[in-house]
Each structure stands twice: as structure tokens, then as C-alpha cells.
One Martini backbone bead per residue (centre of mass of N, CA, C, O) as a GRO file, in nm:
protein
  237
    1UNK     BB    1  -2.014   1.659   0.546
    2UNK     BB    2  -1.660   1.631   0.488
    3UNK     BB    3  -1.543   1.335   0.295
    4UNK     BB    4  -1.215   1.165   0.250
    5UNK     BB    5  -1.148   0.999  -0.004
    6UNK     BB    6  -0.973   0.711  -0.076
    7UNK     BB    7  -0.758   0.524  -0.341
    8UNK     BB    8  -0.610   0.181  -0.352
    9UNK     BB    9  -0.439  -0.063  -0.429
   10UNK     BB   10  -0.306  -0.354  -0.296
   11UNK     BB   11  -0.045  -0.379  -0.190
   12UNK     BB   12   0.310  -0.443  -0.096
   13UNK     BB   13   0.424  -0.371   0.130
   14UNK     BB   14   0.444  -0.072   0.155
   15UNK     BB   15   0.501   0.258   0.172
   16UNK     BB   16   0.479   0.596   0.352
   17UNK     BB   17   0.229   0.698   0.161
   18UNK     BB   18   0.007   0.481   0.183
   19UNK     BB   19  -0.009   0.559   0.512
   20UNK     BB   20  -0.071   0.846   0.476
   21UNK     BB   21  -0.347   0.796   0.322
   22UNK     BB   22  -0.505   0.678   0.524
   23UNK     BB   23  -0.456   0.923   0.747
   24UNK     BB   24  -0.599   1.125   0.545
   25UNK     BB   25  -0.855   0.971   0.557
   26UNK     BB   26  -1.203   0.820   0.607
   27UNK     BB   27  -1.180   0.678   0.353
   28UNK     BB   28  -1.046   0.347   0.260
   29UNK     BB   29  -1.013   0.201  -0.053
   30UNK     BB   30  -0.985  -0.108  -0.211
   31UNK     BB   31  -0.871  -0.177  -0.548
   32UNK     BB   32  -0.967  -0.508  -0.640
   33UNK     BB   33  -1.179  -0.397  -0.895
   34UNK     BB   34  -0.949  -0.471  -1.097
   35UNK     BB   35  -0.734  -0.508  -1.337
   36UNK     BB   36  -0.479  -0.757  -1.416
   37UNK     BB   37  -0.169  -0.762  -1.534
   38UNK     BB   38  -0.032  -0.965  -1.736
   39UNK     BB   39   0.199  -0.786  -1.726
   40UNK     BB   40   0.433  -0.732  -1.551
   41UNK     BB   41   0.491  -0.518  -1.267
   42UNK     BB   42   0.336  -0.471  -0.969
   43UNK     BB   43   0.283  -0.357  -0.665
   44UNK     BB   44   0.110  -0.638  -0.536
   45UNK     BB   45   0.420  -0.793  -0.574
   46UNK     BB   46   0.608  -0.546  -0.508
   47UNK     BB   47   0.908  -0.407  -0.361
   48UNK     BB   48   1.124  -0.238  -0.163
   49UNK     BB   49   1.478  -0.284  -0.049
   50UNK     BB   50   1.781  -0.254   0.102
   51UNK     BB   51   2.045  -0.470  -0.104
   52UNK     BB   52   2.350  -0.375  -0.025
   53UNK     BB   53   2.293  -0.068  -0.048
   54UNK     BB   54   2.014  -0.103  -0.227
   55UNK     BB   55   1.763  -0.050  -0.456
   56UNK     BB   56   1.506  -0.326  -0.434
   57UNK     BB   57   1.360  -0.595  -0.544
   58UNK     BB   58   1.059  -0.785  -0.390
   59UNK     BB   59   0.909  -1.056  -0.482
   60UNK     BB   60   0.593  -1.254  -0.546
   61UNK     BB   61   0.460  -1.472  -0.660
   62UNK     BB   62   0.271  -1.525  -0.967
   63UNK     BB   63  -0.006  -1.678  -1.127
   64UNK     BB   64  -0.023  -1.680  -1.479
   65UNK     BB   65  -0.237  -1.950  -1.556
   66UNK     BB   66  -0.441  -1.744  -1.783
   67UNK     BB   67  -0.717  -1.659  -1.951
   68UNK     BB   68  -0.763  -1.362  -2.003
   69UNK     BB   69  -0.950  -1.188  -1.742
   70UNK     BB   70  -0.851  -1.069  -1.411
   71UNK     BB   71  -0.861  -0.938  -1.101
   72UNK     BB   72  -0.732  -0.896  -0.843
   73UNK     BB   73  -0.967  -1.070  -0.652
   74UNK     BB   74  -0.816  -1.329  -0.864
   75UNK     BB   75  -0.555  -1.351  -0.764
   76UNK     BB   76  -0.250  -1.566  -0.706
   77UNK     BB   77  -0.067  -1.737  -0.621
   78UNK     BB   78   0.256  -1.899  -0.602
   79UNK     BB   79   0.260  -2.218  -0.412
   80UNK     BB   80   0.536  -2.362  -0.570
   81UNK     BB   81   0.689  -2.087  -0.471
   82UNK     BB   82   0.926  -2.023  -0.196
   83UNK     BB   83   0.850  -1.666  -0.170
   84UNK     BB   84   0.889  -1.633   0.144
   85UNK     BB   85   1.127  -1.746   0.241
   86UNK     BB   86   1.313  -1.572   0.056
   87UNK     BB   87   1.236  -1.324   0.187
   88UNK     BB   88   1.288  -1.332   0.462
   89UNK     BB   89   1.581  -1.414   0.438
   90UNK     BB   90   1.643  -1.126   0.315
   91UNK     BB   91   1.545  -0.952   0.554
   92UNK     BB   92   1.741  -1.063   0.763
   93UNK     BB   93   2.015  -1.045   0.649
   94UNK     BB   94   1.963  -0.699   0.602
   95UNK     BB   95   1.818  -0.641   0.945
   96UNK     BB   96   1.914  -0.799   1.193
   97UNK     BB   97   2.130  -0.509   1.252
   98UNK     BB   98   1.874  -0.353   1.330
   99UNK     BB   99   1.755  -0.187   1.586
  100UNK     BB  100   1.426  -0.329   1.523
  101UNK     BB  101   1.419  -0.642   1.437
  102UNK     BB  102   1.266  -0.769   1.665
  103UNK     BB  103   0.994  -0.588   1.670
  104UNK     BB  104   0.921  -0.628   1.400
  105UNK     BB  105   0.953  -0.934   1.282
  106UNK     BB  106   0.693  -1.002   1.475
  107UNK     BB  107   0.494  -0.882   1.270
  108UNK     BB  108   0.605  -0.959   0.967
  109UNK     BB  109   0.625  -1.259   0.945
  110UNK     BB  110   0.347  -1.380   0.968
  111UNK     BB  111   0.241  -1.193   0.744
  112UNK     BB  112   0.441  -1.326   0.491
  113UNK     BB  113   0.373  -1.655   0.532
  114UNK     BB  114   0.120  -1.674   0.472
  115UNK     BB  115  -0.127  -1.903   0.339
  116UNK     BB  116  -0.238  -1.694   0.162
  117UNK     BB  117  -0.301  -1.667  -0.194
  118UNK     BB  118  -0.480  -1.399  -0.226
  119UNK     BB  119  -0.373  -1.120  -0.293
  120UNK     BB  120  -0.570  -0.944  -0.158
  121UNK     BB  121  -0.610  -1.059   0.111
  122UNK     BB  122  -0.265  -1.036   0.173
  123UNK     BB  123  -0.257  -0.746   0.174
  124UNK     BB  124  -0.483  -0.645   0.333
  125UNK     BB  125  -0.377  -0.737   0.571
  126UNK     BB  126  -0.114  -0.661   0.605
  127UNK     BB  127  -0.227  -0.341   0.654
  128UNK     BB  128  -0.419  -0.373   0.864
  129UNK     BB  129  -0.209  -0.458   1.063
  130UNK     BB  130  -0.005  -0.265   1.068
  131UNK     BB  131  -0.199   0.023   1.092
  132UNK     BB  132  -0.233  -0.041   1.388
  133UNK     BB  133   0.049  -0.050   1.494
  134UNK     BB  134   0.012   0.276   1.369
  135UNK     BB  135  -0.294   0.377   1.487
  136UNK     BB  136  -0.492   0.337   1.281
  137UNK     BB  137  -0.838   0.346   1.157
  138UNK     BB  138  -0.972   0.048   1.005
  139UNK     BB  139  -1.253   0.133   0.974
  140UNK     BB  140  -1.210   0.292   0.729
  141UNK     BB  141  -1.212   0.003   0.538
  142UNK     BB  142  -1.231  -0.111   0.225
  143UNK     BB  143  -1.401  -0.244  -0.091
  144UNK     BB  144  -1.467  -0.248  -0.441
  145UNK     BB  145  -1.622  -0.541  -0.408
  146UNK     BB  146  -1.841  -0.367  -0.200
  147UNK     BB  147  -1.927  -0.208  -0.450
  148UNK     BB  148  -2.209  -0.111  -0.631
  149UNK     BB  149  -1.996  -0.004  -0.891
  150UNK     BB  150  -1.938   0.122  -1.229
  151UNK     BB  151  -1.619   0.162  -1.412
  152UNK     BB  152  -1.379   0.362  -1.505
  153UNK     BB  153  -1.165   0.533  -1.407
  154UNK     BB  154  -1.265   0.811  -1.309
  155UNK     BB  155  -1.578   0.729  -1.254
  156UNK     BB  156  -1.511   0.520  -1.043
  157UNK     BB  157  -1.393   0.714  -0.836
  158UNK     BB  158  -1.654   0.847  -0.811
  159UNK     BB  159  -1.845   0.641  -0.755
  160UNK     BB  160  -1.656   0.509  -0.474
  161UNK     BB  161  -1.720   0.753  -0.345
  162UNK     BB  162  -2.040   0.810  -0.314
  163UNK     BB  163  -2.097   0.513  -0.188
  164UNK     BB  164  -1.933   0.636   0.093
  165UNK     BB  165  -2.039   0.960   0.085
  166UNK     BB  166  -1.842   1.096  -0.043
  167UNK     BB  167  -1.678   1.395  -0.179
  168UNK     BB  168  -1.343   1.384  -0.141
  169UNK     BB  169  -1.089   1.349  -0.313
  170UNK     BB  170  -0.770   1.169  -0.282
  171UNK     BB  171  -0.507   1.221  -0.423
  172UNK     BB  172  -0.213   1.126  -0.557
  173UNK     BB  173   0.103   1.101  -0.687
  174UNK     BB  174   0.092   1.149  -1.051
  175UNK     BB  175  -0.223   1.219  -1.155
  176UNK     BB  176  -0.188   1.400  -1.357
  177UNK     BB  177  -0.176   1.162  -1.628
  178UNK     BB  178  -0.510   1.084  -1.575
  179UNK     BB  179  -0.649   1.311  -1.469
  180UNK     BB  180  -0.970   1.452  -1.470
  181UNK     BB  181  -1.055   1.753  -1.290
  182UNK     BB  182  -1.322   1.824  -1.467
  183UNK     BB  183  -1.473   1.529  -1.394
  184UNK     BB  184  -1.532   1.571  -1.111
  185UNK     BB  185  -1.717   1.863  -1.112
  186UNK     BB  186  -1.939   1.726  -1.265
  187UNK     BB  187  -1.959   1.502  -0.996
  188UNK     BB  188  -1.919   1.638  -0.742
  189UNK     BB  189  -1.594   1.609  -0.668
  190UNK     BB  190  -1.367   1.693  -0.465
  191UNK     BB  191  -1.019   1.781  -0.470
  192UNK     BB  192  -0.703   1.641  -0.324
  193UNK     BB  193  -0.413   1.650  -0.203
  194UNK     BB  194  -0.167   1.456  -0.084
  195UNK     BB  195   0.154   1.584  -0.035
  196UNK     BB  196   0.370   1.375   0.006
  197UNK     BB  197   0.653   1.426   0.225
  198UNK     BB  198   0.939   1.245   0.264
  199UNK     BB  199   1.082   1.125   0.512
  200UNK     BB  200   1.421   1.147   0.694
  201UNK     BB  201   1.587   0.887   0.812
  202UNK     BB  202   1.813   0.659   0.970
  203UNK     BB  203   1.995   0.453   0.775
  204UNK     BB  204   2.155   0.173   0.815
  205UNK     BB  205   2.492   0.239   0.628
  206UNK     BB  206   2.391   0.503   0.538
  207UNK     BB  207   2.446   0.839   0.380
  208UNK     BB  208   2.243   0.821   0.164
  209UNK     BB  209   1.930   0.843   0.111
  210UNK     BB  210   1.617   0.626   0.065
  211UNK     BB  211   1.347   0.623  -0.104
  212UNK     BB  212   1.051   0.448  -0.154
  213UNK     BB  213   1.012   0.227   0.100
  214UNK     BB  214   0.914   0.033   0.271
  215UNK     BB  215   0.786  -0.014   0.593
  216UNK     BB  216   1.001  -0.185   0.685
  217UNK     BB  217   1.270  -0.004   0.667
  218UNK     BB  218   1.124   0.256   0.857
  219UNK     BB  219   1.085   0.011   1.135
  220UNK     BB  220   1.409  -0.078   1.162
  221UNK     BB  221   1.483   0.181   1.207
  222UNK     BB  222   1.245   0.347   1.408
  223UNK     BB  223   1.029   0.207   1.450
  224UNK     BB  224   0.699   0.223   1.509
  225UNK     BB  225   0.683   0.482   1.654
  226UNK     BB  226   0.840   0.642   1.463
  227UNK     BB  227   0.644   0.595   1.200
  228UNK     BB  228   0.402   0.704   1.390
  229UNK     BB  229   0.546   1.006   1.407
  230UNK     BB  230   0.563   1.067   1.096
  231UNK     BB  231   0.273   1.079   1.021
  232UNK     BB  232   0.152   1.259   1.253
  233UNK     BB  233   0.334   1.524   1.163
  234UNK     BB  234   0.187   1.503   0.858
  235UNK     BB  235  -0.088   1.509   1.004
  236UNK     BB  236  -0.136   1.816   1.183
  237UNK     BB  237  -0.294   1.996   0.934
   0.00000   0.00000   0.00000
């Protein structure tokens, strides 16, 4: 029987291509137990969200005073900068009148404030709780840090396929630049590509569409139920 297996790493709040790959998958593993860079901006801690009618970054603060390397499930947030509160209510500020910011701002809010400091425990939980709520079956979802098996790059990716009896990877947009396809075939592991068409939703006040943006802003577009739609419309075939 044919597994298809998605890798991705635990994102912040991330975009609709996230999940649409959890929905493409049998199995979605979150790749946590990989080095967290030491410089520089990384999905795992910001997200876009359209801010003033532009697309921006909202950022969570992260604890960077630490010597060596040190993996995503040992990142912890920086709990002396008050970055919840001021996403809050950035978000606020930003979508109190859009159609959905009710029933959204209901889910969105306690998984913001959450006072867990672990970057993965905090990332895993927030998709976990989104995903249910559209609909998504989330005991598929796995931990690479509960998988035993060591490697780097595609070596890793194929172990942590079989790991969990997959035969199928599936690929995510962009894997061409360092992907090598022909060392998948010699571990048996066949590839998918993810191939997703960024859904186009009607964004309130704009007039020319924002895509990559956060699931926060096309569920206050569109509702649960409208993202619950794009997904599952984009995974007739």
C-alpha cells in the first residue's frame, strides 16, 4: 500500500500551502529535530499578515543567548518580551472588521497567548488545534524527534519516510534547489510533488490579491468553512 509522507518543519501560524500539505499527506511529520539557525528570521518564529494594506512580518520574540547549536525542540521563546500581547493585538488593530474576526479571533487567540515557551511544543499545538478545526485528520501527524533515525538533507527525509513505512515523499514548492531526486530512487522512495495553486479569496480593503499570507488572514476572509473549502477543493484529484 502506497504512504505518502510529507516533511515540514513546525512553522508559526503558517500559510495555506502548510496546510494543504498536511492534507495531501498520509503521514505529516514535523521535522523538529533539526538545527534552529542562529541568525536570522525563520518560519518556525514569523509569519506574514497584511499590516496597513501591505504584506508584513509578525515576528515572536526568541531567547538567542545560548553558546553552540541547539535543535527547533530546544528553542524556547524570549517570555520577557511581552510578543504575544502585541501580535494580539496587531491582529486586532488590523482584522477587528473583517467578516469572520469573531469566529476566527475565538480559535486564534488562546493558541497566540499560550504561555508554552517551547518553539515546537507552541507551533505543533497552534496547527494541531487549526487543523481539526478544518476539518483535517490530525492523528497523522508525527514528531521527527520521535523517530529514530539520524541523517542530514535528503538522506534524513528518506529515513524519516520509512520510518514511518512510507514509500512516497511528498515534495513542497521550491525543493528543486536542493533536492536531489536521483538519491531518493536509490533509497526506494518515490516522489510527489505538492504542486499547490494558491487559492484566490477575497481580501477585505484590497483590491489586488496578497498571496503567502498567514491562515490567520484567509480565515478572516473566507471563514473556517471557506478555508475548510479551498483545501479540500484542491484535493478533489
Amino acid at each position: 500500500m502506497t504512504k505518502v509522507v510529507a516533511i515540514h518543519q513546525p512553522n508559526f501560524f503558517p500559510w495555506l500551502g502548510y496546510f494543504d500539505k498536511i492534507a495531501k499527506s498520509d503521514i505529516f511529520i514535523f521535522l523538529d529535530s533539526v538545527q534552529f539557525p542562529k541568525t536570522g528570521g525563520v518560519w518556525c518564529n514569523r509569519v506574514k499578515l497584511l499590516i496597513s494594506g501591505k504584506a508584513r512580518w509578525i515576528t515572536a520574540a526568541i531567547n538567542r543567548n545560548y553558546h553552540g547549536i541547539r535543535q527547533i525542540n530546544e528553542m524556547r521563546f524570549f517570555s520577557e518580551i511581552p510578543w504575544r500581547k502585541k501580535l494580539l493585538k496587531i491582529i486586532e488593530n488590523e482584522y477587528t472588521k473583517h467578516p469572520f474576526y469573531n469566529e476566527v479571533i475565538t480559535i486564534i487567540e488562546p493558541l497566540l497567548l499560550s504561555s508554552e515557551e517551547n518553539i515546537a511544543e507552541y507551533n505543533v499545538y497552534a496547527i494541531s488545534e487549526i487543523a481539526k478545526v478544518l476539518g483535517l485528520d490530525t492523528t497523522k501527524l508525527r514528531r521527527s524527534s520521535a523517530c529514530s533515525v539520524i541523517g542530514t538533507s535528503n538522506q534524513l527525509l528518506c529515513e524519516l519516510t520509512r520510518a514511518v513505512d512510507g514509500s512516497v515523499y511528498l515534495c513542497g514548492g521550491g525543493a528543486e534547489g536542493y533536492q536531489d531526486d536521483a538519491f531518493f530512487s536509490t533509497q526506494g522512495v518515490s516522489l510527489k510533488y505538492q504542486n499547490f495553486q494558491h487559492p484566490v479569496y477575497p481580501q477585505r480593503g484590497q483590491t489586488i490579491f496578497t498571496p503567502g499570507l498567514s491562515v490567520i488572514d484567509s480565515a478572516m476572509n473566507v471563514g473556517w468553512q471557506g478555508v475548510r473549502k479551498m483545501l479540500f477543493t484542491a484535493n478533489d484529484d
